[in-house]
C-alpha positions as CSV (number, residue, x, y, z in Angstrom):
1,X,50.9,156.1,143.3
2,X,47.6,155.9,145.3
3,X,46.4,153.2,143.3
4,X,49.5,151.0,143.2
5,X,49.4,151.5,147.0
6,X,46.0,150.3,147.2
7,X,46.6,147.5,145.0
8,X,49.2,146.0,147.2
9,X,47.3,146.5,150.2
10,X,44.4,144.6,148.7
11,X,46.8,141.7,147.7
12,X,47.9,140.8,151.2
13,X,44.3,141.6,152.2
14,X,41.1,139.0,152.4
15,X,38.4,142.0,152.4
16,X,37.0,142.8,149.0
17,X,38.8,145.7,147.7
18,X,37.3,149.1,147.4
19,X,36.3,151.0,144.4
20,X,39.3,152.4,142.7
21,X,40.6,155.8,142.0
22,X,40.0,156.8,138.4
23,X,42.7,156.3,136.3
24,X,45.1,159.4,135.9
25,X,45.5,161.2,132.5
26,X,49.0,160.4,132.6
27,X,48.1,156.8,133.4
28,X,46.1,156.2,130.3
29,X,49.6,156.1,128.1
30,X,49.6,159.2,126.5
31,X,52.3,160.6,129.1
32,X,54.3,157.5,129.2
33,X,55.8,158.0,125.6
34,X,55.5,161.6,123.4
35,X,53.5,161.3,119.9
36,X,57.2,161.7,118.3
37,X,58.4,159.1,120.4
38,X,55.8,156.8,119.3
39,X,56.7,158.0,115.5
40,X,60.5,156.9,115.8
41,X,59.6,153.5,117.7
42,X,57.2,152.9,114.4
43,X,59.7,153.3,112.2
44,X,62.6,151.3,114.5
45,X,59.8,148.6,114.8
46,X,59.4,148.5,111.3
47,X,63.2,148.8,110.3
48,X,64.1,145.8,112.5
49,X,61.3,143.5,111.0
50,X,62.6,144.1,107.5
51,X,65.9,143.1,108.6
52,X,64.7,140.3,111.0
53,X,62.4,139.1,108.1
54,X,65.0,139.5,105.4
55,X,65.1,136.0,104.1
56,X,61.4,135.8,103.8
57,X,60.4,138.4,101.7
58,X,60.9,136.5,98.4
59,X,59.6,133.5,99.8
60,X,57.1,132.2,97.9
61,X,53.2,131.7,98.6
62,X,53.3,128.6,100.7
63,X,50.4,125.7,101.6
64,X,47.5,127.8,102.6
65,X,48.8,130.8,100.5
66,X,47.6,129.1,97.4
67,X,44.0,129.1,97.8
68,X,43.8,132.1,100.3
69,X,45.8,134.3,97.6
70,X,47.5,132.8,95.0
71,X,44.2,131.2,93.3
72,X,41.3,132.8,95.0
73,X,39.5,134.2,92.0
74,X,37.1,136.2,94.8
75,X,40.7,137.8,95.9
76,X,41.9,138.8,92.5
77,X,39.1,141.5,91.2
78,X,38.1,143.6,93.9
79,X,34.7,144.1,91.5
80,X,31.3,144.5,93.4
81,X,30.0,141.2,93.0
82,X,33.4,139.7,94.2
83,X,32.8,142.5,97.4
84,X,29.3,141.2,98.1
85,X,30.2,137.1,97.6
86,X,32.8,137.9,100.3
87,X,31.2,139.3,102.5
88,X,28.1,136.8,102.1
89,X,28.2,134.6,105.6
90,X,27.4,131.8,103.5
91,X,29.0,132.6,100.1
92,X,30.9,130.3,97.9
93,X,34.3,132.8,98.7
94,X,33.4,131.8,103.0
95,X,33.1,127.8,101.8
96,X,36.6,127.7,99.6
97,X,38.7,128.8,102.9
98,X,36.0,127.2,105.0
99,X,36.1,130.4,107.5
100,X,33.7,133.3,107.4
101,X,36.9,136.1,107.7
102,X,35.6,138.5,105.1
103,X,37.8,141.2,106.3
104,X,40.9,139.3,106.0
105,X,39.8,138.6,102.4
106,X,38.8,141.8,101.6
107,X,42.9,143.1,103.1
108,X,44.3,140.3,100.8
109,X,42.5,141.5,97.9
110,X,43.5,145.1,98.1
111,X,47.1,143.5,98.6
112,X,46.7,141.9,95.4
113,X,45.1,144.9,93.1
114,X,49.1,146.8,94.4
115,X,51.6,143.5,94.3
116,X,49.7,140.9,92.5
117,X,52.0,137.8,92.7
118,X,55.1,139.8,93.5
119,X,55.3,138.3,97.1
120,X,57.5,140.8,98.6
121,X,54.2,143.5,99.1
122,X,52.1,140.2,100.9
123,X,55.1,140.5,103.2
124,X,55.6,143.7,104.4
125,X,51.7,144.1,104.5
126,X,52.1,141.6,107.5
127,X,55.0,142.8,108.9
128,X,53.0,146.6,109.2
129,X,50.2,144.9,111.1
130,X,53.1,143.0,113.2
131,X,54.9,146.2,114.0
132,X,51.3,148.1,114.8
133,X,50.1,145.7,117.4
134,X,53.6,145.3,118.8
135,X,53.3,149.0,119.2
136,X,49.7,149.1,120.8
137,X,51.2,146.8,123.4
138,X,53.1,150.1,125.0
139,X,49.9,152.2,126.0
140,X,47.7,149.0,127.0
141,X,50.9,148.4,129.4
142,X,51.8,151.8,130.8
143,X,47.8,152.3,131.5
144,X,48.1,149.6,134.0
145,X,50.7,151.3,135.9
146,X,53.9,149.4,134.3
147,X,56.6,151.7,133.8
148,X,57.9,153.1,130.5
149,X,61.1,150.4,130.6
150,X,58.7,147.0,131.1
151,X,55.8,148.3,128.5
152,X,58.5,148.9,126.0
153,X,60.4,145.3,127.1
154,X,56.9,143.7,126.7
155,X,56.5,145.5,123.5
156,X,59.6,144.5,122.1
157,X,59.5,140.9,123.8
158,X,56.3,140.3,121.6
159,X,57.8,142.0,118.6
160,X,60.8,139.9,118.3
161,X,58.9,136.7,119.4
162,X,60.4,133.8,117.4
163,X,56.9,131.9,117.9
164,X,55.4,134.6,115.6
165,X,57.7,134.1,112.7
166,X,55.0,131.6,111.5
167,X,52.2,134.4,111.8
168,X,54.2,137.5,110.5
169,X,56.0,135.7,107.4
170,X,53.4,132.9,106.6
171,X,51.0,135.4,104.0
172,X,47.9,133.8,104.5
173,X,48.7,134.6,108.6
174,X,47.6,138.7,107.8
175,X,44.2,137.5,109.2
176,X,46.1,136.5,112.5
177,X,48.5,139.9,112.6
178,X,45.4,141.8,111.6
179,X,43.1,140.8,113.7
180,X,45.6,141.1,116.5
181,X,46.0,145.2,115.8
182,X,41.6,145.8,115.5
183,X,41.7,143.6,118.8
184,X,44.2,145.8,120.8
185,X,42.7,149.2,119.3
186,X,39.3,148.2,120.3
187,X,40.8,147.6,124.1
188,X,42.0,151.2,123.7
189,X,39.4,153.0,122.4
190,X,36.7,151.4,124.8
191,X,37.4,153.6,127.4
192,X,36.5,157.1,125.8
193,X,35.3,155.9,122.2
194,X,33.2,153.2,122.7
195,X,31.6,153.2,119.2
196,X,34.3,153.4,117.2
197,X,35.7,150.3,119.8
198,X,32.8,148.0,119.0
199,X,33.5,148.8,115.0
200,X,37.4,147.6,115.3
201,X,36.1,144.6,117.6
202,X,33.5,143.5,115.0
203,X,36.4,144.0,112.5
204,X,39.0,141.9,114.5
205,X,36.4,139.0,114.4
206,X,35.7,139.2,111.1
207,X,39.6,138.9,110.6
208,X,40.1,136.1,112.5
209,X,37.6,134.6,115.8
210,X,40.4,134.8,118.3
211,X,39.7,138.0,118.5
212,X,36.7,137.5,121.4
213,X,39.5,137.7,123.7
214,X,39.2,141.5,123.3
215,X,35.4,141.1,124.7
216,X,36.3,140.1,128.5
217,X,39.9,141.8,128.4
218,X,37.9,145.3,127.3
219,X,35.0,145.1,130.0
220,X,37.3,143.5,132.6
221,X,39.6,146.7,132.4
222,X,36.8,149.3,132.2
223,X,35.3,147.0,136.0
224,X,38.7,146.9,137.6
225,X,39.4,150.7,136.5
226,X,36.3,152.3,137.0
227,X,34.1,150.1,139.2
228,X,31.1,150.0,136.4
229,X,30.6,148.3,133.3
230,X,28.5,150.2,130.9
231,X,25.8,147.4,130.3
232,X,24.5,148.6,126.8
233,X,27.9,148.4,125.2
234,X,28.7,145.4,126.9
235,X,25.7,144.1,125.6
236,X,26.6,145.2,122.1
237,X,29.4,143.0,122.1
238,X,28.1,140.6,123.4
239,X,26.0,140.5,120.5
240,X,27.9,140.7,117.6
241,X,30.4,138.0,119.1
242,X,27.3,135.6,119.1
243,X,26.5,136.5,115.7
244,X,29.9,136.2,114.4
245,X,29.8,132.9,116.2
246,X,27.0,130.8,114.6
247,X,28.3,132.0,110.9
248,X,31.7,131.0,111.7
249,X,31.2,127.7,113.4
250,X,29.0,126.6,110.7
251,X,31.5,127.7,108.2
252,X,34.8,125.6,109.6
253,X,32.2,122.6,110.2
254,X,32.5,122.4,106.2
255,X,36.7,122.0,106.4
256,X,36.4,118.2,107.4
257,X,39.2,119.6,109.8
258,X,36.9,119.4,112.9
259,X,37.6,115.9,113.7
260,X,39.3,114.4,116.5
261,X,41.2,111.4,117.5
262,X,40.3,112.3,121.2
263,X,36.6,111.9,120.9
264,X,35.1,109.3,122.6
265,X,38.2,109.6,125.0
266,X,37.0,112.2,127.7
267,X,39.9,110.8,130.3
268,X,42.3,111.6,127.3
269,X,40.3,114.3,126.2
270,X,41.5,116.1,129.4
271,X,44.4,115.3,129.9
272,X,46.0,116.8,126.3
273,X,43.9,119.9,127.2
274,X,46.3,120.5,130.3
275,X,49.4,119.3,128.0
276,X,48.6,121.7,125.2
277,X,47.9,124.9,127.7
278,X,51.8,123.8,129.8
279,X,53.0,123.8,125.8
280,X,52.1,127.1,125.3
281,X,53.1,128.3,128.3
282,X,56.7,127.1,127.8
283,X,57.0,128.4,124.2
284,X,55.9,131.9,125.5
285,X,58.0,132.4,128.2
286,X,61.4,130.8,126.6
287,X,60.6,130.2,122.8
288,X,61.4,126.4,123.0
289,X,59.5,124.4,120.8
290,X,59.4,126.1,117.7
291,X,58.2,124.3,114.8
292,X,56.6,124.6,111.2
293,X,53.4,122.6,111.9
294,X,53.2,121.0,115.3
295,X,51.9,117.7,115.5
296,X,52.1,116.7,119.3
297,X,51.0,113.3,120.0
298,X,47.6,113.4,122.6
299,X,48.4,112.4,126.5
300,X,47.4,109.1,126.1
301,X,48.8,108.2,129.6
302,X,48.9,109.7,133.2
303,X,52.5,109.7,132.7
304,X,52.9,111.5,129.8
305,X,55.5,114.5,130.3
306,X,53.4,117.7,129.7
307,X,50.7,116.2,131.6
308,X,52.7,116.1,134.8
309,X,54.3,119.6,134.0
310,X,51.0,120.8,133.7
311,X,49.9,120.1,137.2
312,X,52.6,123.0,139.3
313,X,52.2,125.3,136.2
314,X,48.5,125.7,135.7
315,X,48.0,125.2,139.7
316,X,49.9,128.1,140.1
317,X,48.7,130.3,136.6
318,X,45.0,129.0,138.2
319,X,45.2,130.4,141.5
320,X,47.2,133.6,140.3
321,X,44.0,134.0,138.0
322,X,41.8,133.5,141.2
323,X,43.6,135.9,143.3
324,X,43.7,138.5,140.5
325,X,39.8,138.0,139.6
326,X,38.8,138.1,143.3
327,X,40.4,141.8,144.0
328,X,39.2,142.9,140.7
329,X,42.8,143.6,139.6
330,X,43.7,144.8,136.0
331,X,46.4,141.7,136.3
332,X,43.4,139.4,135.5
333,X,42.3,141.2,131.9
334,X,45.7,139.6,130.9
335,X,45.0,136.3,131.8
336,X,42.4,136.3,130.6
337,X,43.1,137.2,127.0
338,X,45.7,134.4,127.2
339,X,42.6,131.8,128.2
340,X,39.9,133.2,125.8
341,X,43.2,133.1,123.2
342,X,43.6,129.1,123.6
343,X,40.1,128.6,124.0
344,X,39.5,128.0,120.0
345,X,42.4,125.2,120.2
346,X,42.2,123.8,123.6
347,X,40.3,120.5,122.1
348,X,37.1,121.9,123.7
349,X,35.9,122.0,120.1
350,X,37.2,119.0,118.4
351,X,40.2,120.5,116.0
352,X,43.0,118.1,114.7
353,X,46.2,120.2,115.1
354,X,45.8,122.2,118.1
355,X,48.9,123.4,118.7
356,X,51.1,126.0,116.1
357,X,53.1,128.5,116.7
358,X,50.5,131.5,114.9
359,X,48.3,130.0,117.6
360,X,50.4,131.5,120.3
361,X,50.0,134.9,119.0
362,X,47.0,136.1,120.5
363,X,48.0,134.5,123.7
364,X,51.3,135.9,124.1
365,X,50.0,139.4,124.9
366,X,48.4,138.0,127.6
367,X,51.3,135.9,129.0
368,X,53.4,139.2,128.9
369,X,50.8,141.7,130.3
370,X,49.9,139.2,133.3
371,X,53.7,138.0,134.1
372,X,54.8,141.8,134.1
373,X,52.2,142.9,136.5
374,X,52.9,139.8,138.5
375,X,56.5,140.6,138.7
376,X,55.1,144.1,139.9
377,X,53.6,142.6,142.7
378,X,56.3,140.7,143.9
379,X,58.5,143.4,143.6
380,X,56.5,145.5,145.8
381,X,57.0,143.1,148.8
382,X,58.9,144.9,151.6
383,X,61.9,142.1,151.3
384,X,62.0,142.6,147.8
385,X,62.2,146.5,148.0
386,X,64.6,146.1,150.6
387,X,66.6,144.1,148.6
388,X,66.8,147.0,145.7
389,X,67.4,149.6,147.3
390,X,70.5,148.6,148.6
391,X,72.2,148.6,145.0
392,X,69.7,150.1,142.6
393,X,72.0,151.0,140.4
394,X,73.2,147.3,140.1
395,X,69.4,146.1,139.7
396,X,68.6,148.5,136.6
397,X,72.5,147.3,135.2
398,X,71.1,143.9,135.5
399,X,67.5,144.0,134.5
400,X,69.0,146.8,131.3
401,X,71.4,143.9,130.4
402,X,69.0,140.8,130.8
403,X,66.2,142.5,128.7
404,X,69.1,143.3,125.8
405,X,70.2,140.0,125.6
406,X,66.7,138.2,125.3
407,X,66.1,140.5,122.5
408,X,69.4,139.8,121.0
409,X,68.6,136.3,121.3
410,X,65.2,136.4,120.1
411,X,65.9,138.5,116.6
412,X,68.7,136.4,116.0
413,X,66.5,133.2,116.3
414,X,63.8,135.0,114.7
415,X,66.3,135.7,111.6
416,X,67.3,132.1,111.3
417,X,63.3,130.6,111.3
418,X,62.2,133.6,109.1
419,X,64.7,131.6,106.3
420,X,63.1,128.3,106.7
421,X,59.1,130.2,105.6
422,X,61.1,131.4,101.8
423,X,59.8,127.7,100.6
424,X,57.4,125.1,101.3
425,X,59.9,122.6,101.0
426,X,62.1,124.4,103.9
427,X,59.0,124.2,106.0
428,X,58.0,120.9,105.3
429,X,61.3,119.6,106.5
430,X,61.7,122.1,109.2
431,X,58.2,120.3,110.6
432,X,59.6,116.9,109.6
433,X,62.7,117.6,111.7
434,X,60.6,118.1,114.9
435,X,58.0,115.6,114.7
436,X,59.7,112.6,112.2
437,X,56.2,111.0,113.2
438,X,54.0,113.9,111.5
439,X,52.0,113.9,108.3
440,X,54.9,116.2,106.8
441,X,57.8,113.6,107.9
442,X,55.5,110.4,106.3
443,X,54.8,112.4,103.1
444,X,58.1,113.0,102.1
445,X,59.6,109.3,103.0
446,X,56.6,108.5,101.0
447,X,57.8,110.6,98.2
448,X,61.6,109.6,98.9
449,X,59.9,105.8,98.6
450,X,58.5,106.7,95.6
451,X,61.3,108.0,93.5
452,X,63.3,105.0,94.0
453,X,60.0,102.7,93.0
454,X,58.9,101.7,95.9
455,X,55.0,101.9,96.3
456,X,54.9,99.4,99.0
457,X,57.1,101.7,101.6
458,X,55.3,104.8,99.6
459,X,51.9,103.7,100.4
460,X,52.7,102.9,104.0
461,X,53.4,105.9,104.4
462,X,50.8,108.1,103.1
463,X,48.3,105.9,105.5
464,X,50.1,106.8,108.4
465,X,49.6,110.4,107.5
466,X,46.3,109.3,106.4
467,X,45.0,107.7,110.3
468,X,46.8,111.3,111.6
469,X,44.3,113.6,109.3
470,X,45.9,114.2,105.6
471,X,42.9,113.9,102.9
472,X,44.3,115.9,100.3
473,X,43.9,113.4,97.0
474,X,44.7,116.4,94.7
475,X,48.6,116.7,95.7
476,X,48.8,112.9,95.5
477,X,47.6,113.1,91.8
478,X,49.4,116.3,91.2
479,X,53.2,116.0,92.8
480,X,55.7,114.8,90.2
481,X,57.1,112.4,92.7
482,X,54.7,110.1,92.8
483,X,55.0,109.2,88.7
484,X,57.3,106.4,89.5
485,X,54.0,104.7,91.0
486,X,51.5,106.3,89.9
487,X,50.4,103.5,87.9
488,X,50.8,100.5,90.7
489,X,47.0,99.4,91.9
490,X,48.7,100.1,95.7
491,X,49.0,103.5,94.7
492,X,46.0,104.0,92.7
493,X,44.2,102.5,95.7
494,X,45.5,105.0,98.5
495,X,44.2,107.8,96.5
496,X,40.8,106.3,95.7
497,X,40.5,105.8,99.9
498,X,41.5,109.6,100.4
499,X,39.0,110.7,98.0
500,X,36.5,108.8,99.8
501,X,37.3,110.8,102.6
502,X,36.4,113.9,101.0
503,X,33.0,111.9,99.7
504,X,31.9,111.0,103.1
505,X,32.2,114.3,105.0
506,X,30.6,116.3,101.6
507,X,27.5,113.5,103.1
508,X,26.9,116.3,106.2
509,X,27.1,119.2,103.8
510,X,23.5,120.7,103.0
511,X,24.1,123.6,100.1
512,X,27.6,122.9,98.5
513,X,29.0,125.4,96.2
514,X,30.3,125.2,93.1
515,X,33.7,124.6,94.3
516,X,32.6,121.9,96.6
517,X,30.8,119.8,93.9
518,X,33.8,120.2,91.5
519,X,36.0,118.7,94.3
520,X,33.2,115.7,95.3
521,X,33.0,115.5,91.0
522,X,36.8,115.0,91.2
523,X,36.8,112.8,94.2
524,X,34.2,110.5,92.5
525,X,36.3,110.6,89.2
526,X,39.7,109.2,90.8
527,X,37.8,106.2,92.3
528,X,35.8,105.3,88.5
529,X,32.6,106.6,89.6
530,X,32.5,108.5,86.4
531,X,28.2,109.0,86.5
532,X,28.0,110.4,89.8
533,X,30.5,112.7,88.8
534,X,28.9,114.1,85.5
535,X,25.9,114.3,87.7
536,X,28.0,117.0,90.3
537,X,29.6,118.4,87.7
538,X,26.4,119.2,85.7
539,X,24.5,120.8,89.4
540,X,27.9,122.8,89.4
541,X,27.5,124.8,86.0
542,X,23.6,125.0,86.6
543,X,24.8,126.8,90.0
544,X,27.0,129.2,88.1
545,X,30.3,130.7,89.9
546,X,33.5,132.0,88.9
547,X,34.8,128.4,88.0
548,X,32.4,127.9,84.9
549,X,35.1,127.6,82.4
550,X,36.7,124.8,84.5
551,X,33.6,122.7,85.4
552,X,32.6,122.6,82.2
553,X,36.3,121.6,80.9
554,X,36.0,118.9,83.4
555,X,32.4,117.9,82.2
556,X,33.5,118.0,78.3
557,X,36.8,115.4,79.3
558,X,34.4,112.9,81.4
559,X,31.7,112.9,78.8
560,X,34.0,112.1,76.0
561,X,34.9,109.2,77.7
């Protein structure tokens, strides 16, 4: 009570507020729900997920599931050598899903030694770390003074998110849901464990490199709380974050996926910055928006919509932040973890789809934490306490009823876009539906094109999807509905320019792996260049790797030509 008091004192206040109370034993979460409370919520959390996520659970792998899981030959033996090549910052297992996230690799490969291709396991492997981190929400929320009805609302608000459908039914997404649960347990264990909290943040990065947000969220807390910031565990993480760092942005630098459109156009540049940030904003607080694989054209003009929304919402967000970082308020740890959160996709680094709904995850904590204990605020104005007391009764009907019905609403949504992630043709057409300009909407005219003969319209098409990013010459050799045309020189010329794609950017690329030469070999064999490619091919099975019996099918069918 004595530190909510202070707290609104010191936001009506321009003096620099005073060093805080301690925090309470019963403030720190362990009085706010029982340890058999906690038991029943896990198993209701869980419960409601396999209902929610239902139609998903036979889904099959999907897009990025292939080569994270369904043929990742590092994934399938959990043997020593596989271990040690995952683990390896460099390692051919870090270049095939061009990210250095050993311990999601490591989770999927202990998945696949107890399911194997039975996808149902994948699944509820990712809805357990869903339903943990949901559930850490509670104690990080009741510590900063929110009472046992908002933590549990946050908690639930997050668990039944329809943005996270994409993360929590998407297999290849555990490194998001996992990373998530180390993140929030390292923020909880800080306080009194500190070395077991710098273990699960190391972990959490190693998972997935959102997870920094747990860095400033962590210290900020223990500053606000306790006035101090211990400077050697600080330091610590600060450490391993920068370590983490300069393998992993080295690693995705490989992916030919750090490209742009908005380079060279600062102005622009900008301006989508603002637009993506309002995006996210909106699909956090209502859920509009949501779509299989966003594709958001850049705010090319000053009038451009989200541009112009952006201006009151992040004014307002921006000075909120200010007020909240000024009086060292625990408010500010939560907007914070939303910022660091977009950080990674806010075009600071060049990255060609910035905006997905899995993106929101680790910001959606941190939209939830910082809007509740803004709500608190503004409750705690002497109008607005006036206000309920009159009918209290009336107020907790209300707020009871409103908090029901958005969770109504959101499992029921939730339900209906976990259906759409049981096949990659449902998601393909669910992102086609939102954005009939996307790569996903040109692919399939292009196929639709193709089955009726027409490699003119077909060809078209896959360039459009071709100036917005797509490169993948394998699924244009592969998918049955191009036979039709596969023999037309249009045809055989689109897929000659995408493997040059793949040519050029292997140019920048200083040790390739045994994967990457087969896939230059391959590229250099769909446009005729059949020398070159013996030559990769041959620097492939000198390398040695777990794809010997393939290179050296490919090298025996090239030579014999």
């Amino acid at each position: 009570m004595a530190r909510a008091a202070d707290r609104r004192a010191g936001s009506g206040s321009r003096r620099r507020r005073r060093r805080p109370p301690a925090p309470s034993r019963s403030g720190d979460g362990a009085a706010g729900f029982s340890g058999a409370e906690y038991a029943l919520l896990a198993a209701a959390y869980l419960g409601a997920l396999l209902v929610i996520y239902g139609p998903s659970l036979r889904g099959e792998f999907i897009s990025d599931d292939i080569h994270y899981v369904a043929t990742n030959v590092y994934v399938h033996t959990l043997s020593l050598e596989n271990v040690l090549t995952i683990l390896q910052p460099y390692g051919a297992a870090t270049v095939a899903v061009v990210n250095y996230a050993p311990v999601q690799l490591l989770l999927h490969s202990v998945a696949w030694q107890l399911f194997g291709a039975d996808v149902t396991g994948h699944h509820v492997l990712n809805l357990l770390f869903h339903a943990g981190g949901s559930l850490l929400l509670i104690p990080l929320l009741l510590r900063c003074g929110l009472p046992r009805g908002a933590a549990l609302f946050g908690s639930l608000f997050f668990l039944l998110h329809p943005a996270n459908v994409e993360a929590v039914a998407w297999i290849s997404q555990l490194k998001t849901s996992s990373a998530l649960f180390l993140a929030l347990a390292a923020i909880l264990l800080h306080p009194r464990r500190p070395a077991a909290a710098l273990l699960l943040f190391a972990l959490a990065l190693l998972a997935k490199p959102v997870a920094a947000m747990a860095l400033p969220v962590a210290f900020w807390l223990e500053w606000s709380r306790e006035d101090r910031i211990r400077a050697r565990w600080l330091a610590a993480w600060v450490a391993v974050f920068a370590a983490f760092a300069i393998v992993e942005f080295t690693a995705h630098q490989r992916s030919g996926a750090a490209e742009s459109m908005l380079q060279g156009h600062p102005v622009a540049l900008l301006r989508t910055m603002a637009a993506l940030a309002t995006r996210y904003l909106v699909l956090g607080y209502t859920s509009w928006g949501t779509s299989a694989f966003h594709e958001p054209d850049p705010a090319w003009s000053w009038l451009d919509p989200w541009w112009l929304l952006s201006l009151p919402c992040l004014g307002l967000l921006g000075w909120r932040l200010f007020v909240t970082l000024r009086s060292r308020r625990e408010e500010a740890a939560w907007w914070l973890c939303a910022l660091v959160a977009f950080g990674p996709v806010s075009q600071i680094f060049p990255f060609l789809f910035p905006f997905a709904d899995r993106y929101l995850y680790f910001m959606l904590p941190g939209l939830i934490g910082g809007a509740w204990l803004a709500a608190r605020d503004a409750l705690a104005t002497p109008r607005a306490e006036q206000l309920v007391a009159a009918r209290p009764g009336a107020w907790r009907v209300a707020a009871i009823a409103a908090g029901v019905a958005i969770c109504v609403v959101f499992a029921v949504r939730s339900h209906e876009r976990a259906a759409i992630w049981r096949s990659a043709a449902f998601v393909l057409a669910d992102a086609a539906k939102h954005y009939p300009e996307g790569v996903s909407a040109s692919l399939q005219r292009a196929k639709a094109a193709a089955r009726v003969g027409d490699a003119a319209a077909a060809v078209a098409e896959i360039r459009h999807a071709m100036d917005r990013g797509y490169n993948r010459f394998e699924q244009l050799l592969q998918d049955p509905a191009f036979e039709p045309i596969r023999g037309t020189q249009a045809f055989q010329g689109v897929v000659r320019d995408t493997a040059q794609m793949w040519i050029d950017a292997s140019k920048s690329w200083d040790d390739p792996t045994q994967i990457e030469l087969r896939r230059i070999a391959a590229a250099h064999a769909v446009r005729g260049e059949i020398q070159p490619a013996i030559a990769l091919l041959r620097r492939a099975l000198a390398r040695g790797g777990p794809m010997d019996d393939g290179v050296r099918a490919d090298l025996n069918a090239l030579e014999s030509l």
